[in-house]
Rosetta silent file (secondary structure, phi, psi, omega in degrees, C-alpha in Angstrom):
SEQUENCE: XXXXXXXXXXXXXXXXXXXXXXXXXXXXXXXXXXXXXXXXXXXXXXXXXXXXXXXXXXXXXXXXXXXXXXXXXXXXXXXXXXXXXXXXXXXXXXXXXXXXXXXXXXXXXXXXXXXXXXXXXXXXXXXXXXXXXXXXXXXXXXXXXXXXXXXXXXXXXXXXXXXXXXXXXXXXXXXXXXXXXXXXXXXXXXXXXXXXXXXXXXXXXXXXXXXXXXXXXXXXX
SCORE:     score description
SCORE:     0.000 S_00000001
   1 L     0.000  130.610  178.816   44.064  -43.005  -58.992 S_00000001
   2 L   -94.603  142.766 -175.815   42.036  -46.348  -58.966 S_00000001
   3 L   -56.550  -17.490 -158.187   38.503  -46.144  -57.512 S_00000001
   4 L   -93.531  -11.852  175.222   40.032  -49.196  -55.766 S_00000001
   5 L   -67.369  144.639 -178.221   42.651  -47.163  -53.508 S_00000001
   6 E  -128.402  147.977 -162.310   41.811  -46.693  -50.472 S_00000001
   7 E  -118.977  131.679  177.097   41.760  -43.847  -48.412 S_00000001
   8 E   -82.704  122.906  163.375   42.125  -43.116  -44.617 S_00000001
   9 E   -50.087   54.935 -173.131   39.030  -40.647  -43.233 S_00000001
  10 L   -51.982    5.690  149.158   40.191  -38.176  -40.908 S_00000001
  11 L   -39.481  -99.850  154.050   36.658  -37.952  -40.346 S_00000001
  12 L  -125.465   59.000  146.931   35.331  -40.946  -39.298 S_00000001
  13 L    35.305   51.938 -172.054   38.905  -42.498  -38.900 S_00000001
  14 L  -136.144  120.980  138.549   37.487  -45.572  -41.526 S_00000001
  15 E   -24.392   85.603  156.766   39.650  -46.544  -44.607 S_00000001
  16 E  -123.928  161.892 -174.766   37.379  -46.412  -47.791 S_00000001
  17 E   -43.773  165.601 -169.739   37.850  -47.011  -51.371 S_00000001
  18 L   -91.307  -13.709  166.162   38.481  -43.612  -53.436 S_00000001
  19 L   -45.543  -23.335 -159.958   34.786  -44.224  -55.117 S_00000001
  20 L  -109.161  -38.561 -171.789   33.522  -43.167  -51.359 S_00000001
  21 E   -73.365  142.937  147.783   35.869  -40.242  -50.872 S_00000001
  22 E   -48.342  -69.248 -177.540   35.083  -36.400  -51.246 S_00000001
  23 E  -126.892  172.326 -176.838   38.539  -35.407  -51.697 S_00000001
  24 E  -154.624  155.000  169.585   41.893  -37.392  -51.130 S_00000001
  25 L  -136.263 -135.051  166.693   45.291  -36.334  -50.474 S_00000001
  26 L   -72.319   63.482  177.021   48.280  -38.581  -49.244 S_00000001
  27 L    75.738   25.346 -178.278   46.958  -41.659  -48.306 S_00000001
  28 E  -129.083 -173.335  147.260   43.987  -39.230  -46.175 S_00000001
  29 E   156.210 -151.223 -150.685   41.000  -37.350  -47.168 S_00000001
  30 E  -170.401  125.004  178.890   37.580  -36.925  -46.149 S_00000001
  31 E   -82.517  171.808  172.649   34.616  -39.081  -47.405 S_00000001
  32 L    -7.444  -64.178 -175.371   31.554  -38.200  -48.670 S_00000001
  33 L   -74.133  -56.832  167.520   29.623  -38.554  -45.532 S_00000001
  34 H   -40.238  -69.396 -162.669   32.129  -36.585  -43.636 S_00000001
  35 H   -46.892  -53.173  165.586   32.396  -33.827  -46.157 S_00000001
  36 H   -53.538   -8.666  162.883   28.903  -33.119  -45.611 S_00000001
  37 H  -122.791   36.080  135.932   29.463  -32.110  -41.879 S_00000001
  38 L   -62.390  107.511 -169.023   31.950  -29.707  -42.990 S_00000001
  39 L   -91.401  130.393 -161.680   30.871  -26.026  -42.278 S_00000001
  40 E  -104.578  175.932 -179.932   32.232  -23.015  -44.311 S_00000001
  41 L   -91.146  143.416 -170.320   32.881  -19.623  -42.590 S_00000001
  42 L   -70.711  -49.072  178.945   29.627  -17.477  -44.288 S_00000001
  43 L  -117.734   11.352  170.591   32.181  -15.179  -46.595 S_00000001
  44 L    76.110  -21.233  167.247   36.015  -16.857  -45.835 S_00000001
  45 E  -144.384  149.395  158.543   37.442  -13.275  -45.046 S_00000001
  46 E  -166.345  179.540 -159.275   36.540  -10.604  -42.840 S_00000001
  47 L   -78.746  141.068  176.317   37.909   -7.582  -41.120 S_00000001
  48 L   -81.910 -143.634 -168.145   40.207   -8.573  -38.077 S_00000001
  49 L  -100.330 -169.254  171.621   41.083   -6.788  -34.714 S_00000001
  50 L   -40.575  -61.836  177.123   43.247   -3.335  -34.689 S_00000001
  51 L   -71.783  -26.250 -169.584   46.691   -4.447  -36.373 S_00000001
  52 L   -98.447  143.610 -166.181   45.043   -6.713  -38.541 S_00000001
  53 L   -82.932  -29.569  172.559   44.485   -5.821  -41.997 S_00000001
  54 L  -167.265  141.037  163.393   41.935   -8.787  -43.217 S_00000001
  55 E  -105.584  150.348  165.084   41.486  -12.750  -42.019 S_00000001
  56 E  -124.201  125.928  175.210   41.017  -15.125  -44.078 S_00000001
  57 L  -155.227   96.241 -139.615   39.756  -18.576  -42.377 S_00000001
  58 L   -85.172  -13.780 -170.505   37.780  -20.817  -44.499 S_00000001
  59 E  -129.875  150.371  135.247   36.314  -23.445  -42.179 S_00000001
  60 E   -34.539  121.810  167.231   34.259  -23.549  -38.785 S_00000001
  61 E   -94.350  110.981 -176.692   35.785  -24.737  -35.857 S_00000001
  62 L  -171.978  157.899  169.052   32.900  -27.496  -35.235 S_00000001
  63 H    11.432 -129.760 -171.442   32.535  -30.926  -35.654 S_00000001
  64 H   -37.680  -64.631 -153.277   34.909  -32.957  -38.262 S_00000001
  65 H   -73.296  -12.674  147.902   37.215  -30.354  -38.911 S_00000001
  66 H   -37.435  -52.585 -155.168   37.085  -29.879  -35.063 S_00000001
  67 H   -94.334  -46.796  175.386   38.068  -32.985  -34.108 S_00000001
  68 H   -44.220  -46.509 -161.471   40.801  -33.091  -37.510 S_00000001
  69 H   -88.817  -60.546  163.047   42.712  -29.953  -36.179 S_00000001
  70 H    -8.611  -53.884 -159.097   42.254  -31.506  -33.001 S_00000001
  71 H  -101.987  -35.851 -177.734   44.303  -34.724  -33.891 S_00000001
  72 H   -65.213  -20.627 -176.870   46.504  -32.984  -36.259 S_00000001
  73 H  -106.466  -54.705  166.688   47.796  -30.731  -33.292 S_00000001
  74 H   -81.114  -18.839  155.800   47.464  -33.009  -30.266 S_00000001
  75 L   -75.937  -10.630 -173.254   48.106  -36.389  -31.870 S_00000001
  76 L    37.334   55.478  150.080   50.972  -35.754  -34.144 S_00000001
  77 L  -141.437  112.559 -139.884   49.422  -36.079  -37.026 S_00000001
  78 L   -89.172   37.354 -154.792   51.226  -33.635  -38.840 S_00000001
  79 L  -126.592  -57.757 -159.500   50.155  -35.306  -42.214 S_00000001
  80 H   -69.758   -5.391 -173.983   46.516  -33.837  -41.351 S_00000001
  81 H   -88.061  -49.720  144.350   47.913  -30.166  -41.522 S_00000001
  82 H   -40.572  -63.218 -165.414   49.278  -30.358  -45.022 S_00000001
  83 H   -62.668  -46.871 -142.801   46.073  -31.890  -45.959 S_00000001
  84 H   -80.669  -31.754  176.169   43.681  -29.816  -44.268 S_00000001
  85 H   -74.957  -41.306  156.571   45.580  -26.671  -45.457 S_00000001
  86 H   -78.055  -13.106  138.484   45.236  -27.491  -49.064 S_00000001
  87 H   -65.583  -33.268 -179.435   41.735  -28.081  -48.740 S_00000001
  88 H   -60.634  -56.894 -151.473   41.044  -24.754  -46.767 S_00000001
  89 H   -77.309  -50.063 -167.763   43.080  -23.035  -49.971 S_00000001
  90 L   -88.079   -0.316  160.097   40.767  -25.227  -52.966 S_00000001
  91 L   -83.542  -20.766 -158.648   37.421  -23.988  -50.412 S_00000001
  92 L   -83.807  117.976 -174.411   38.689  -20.629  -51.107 S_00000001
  93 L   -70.976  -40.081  174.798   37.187  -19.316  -54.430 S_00000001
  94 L  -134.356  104.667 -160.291   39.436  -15.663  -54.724 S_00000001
  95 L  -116.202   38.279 -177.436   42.063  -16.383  -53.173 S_00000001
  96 H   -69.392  -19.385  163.948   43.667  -12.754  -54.830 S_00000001
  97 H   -61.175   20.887  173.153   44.301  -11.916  -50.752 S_00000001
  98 H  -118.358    5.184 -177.478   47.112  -13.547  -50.855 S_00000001
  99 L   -65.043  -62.384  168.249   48.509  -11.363  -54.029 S_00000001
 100 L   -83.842   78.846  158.092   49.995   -8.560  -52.331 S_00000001
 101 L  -173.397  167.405 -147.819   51.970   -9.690  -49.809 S_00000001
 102 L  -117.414  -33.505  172.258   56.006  -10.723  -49.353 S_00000001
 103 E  -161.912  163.773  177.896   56.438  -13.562  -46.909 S_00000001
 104 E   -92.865  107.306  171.914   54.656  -16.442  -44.549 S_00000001
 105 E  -117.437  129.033 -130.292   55.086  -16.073  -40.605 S_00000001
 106 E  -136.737  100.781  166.242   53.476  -18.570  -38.675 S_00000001
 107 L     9.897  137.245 -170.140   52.624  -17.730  -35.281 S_00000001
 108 L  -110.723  174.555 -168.713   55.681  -18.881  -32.916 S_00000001
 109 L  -133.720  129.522  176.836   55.171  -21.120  -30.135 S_00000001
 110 L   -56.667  150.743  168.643   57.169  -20.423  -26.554 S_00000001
 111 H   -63.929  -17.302  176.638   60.184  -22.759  -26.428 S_00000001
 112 H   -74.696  -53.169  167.012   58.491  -25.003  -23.589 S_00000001
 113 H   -54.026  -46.025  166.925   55.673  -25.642  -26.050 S_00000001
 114 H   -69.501  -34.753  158.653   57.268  -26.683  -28.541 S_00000001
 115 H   -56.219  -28.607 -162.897   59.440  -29.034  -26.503 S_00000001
 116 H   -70.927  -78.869 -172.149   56.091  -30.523  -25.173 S_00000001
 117 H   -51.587  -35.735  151.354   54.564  -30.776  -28.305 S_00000001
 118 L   115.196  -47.353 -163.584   57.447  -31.636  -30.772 S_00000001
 119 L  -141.753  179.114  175.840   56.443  -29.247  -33.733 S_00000001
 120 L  -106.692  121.160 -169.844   54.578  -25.868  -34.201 S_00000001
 121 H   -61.531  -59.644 -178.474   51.164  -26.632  -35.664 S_00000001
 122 H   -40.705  -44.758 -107.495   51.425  -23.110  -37.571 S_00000001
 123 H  -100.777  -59.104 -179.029   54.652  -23.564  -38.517 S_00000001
 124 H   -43.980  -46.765  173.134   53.240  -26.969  -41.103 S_00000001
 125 H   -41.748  -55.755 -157.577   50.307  -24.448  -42.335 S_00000001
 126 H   -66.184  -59.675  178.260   52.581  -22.111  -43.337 S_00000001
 127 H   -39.293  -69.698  179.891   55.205  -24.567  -44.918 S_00000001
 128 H   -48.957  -50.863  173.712   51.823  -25.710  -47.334 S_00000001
 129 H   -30.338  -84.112  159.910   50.874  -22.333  -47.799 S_00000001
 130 H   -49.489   11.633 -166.101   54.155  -21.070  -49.350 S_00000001
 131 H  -126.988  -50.783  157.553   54.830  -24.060  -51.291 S_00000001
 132 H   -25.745  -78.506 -175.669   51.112  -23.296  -52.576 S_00000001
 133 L  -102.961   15.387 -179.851   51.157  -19.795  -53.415 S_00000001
 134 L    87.279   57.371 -164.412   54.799  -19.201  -53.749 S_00000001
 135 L  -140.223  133.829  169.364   56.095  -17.272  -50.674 S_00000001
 136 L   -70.896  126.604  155.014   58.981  -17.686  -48.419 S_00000001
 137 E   -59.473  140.159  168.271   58.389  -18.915  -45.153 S_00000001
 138 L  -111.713  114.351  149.670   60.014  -16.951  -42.182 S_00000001
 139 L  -126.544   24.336  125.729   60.028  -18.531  -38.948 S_00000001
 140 L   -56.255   -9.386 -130.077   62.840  -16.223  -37.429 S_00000001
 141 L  -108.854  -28.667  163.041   61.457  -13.675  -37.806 S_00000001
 142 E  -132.498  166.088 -166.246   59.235  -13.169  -34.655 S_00000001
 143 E  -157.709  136.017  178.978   59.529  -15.140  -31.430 S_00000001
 144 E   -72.975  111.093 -161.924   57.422  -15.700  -28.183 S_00000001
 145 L   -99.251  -20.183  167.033   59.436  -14.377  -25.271 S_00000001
 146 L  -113.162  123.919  175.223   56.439  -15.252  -22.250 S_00000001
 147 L   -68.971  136.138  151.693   55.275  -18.708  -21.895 S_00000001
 148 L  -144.051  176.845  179.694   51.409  -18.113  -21.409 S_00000001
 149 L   -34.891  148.652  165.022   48.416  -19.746  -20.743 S_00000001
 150 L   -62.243   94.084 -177.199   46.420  -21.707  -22.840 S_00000001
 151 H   -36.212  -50.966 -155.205   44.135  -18.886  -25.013 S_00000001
 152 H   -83.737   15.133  172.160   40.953  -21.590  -24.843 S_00000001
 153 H  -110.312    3.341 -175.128   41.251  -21.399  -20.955 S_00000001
 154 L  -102.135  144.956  161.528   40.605  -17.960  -21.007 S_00000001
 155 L  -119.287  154.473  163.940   37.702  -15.380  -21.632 S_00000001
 156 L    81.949 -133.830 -163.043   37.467  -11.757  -22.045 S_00000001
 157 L   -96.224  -31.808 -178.662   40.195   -9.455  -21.009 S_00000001
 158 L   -61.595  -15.065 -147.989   42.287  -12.572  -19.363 S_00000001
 159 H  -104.129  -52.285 -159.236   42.588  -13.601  -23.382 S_00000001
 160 H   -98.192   25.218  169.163   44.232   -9.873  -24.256 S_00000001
 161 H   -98.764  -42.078 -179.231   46.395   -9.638  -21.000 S_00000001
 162 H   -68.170  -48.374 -160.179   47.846  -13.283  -21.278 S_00000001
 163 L  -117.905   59.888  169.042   49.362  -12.585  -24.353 S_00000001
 164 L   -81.585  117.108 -179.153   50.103   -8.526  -23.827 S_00000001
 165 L    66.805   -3.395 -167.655   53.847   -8.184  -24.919 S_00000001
 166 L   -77.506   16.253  175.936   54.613  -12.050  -24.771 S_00000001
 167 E  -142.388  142.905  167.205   56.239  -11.505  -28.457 S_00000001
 168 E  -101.309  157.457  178.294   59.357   -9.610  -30.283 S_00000001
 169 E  -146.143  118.297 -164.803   59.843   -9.143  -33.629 S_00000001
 170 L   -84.790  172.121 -169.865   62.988   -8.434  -35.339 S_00000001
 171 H   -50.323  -41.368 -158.610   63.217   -4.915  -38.051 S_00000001
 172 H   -64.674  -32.455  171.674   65.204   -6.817  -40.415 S_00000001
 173 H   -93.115  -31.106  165.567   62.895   -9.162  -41.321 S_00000001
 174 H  -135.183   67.215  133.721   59.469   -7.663  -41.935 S_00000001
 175 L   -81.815  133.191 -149.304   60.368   -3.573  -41.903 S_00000001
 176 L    34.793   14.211 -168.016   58.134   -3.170  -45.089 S_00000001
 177 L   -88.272  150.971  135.574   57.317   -6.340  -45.740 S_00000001
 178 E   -51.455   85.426 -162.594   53.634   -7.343  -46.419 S_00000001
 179 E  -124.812  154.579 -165.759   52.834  -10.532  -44.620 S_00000001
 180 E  -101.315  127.967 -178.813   50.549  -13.129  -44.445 S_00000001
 181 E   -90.292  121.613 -165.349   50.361  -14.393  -40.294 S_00000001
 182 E  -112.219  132.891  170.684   49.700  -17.790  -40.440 S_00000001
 183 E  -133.134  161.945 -159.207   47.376  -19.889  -37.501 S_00000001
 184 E  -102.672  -47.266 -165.014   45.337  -23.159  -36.941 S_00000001
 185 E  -120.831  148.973  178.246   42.418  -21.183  -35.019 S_00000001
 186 E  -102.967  121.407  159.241   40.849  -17.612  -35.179 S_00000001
 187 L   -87.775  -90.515  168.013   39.098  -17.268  -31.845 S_00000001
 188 L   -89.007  -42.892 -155.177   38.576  -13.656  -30.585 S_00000001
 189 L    75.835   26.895  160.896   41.857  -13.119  -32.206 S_00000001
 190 H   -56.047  -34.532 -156.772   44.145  -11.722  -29.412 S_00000001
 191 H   -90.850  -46.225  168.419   46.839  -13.857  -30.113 S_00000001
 192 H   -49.448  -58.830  170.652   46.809  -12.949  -33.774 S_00000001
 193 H   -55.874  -40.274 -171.182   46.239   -9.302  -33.262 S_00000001
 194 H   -40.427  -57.127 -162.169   49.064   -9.157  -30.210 S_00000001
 195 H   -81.182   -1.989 -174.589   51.666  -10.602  -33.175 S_00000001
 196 H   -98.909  -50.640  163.755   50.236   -8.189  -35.976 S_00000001
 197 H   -17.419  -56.789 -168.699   51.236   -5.432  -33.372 S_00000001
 198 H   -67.162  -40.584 -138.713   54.937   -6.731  -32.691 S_00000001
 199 H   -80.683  -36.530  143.502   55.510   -7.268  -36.493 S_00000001
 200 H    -7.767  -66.597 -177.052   53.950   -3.410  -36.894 S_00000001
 201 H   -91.710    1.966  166.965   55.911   -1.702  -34.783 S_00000001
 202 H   -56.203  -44.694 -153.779   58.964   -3.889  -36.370 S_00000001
 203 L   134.509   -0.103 -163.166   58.049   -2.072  -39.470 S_00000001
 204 L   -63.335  176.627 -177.942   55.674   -4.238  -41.179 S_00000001
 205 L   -94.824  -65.643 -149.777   53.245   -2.953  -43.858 S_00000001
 206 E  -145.549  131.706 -172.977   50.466   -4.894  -43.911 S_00000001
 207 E  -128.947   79.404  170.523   49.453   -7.908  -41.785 S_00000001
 208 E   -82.586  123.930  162.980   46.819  -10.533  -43.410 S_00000001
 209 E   -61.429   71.682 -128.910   45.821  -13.319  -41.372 S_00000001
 210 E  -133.952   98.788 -177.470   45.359  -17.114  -42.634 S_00000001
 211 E  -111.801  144.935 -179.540   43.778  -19.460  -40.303 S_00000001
 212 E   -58.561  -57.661  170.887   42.334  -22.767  -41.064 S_00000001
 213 E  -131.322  138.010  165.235   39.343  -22.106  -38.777 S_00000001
 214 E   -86.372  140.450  155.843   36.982  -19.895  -37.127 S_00000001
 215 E   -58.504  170.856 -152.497   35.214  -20.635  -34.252 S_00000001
 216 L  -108.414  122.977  150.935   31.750  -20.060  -34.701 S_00000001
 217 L  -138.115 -120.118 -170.188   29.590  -16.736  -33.350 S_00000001
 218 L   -79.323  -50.655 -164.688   26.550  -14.728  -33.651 S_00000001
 219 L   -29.506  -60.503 -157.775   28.335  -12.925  -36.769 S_00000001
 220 L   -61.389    4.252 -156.862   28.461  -16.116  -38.819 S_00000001
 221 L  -147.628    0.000    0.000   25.166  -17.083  -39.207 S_00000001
């Protein structure tokens, strides 16, 4: 790479030379300036909800990498997902949670969503992930059977009602397996826990979580 390449800023959406960039990928990366209003989660894993056995989610949901998973999901640009996932994985210092476990399932998206939307945000995470640490993706393996509401329109108990039962999971495919549940955001983590449930009573073992970001609360700080 020549300092003279230039890189687009999914930052601050400006082209600069590779002299200027933090990091780089595939004709993307995040400059300098940007990189500096990147926020880390304070320890990158912590204990989930009831089914889940540990999250791992390496960034903040705030500012830059807000607005990147933001354009990478609603913008189709599904270029920023691959990137943003192999940066989350080179923030992560021990990344031995990901040692024990047998395949990548990426959160499914109701069929109406996915028509809207074109692709499954997860489903690109996931893709990077495995190709990363060496794990077969599954995305058969569980499936959203109730369209529901939009998690971020919800609070409280409307968050673990909307998606009570909205997913199946079949035996065949995770009865013992150890799997890593793949997502763009950890909120409360209903939606995560709900699917650590199905793939539970499928048979699963062990259900580790791997989200790009957390949103931020009292805990972190």
């Amino acid at each position: 790479m020549s300092i003279f390449d230039s890189f687009y800023c999914i930052g601050c959406d400006i082209s600069k030379l590779a002299m200027f960039m933090d990091r780089t990928g595939e004709d993307i990366g995040i400059c300098k300036s940007c990189a500096q209003r990147i926020h880390t989660t304070k320890e990158k894993t912590f204990e989930g909800k009831e089914f889940i056995d540990l999250v791992v989610s390496p960034f903040l949901y705030d500012d830059v990498m807000r607005d990147a998973v933001r354009k990478f999901k609603f913008d189709d640009q599904r270029i920023f997902g691959e990137f943003l996932t192999e940066f989350a994985l080179d923030t992560l210092e021990d990344k031995s949670c990901f040692d024990d476990s047998d395949i990548i399932i990426p959160v499914p998206l109701h069929m109406n969503r996915l028509n809207e939307r074109g692709f499954n945000q997860s489903e690109i995470i996931a893709k990077t992930l495995g190709k990363a640490i060496g794990r077969e993706v599954v995305t058969d393996a569980i499936f959203r059977i109730r369209d529901t509401l939009h998690q971020s329109s919800l609070n409280g108990l409307a968050r673990i009602e909307n998606v009570r039962d909205a997913f199946t999971a079949f035996p065949s495919a995770v009865s013992g397996k150890k799997i890593i549940l793949v997502d763009d955001i950890y909120t409360m983590g209903e939606t995560a826990n709900e699917c650590a449930k199905t793939l539970k009573s499928a048979g699963a073992e062990k259900v580790v979580v791997f989200a790009l970001c957390k949103t931020i609360s009292k805990e972190m700080f």
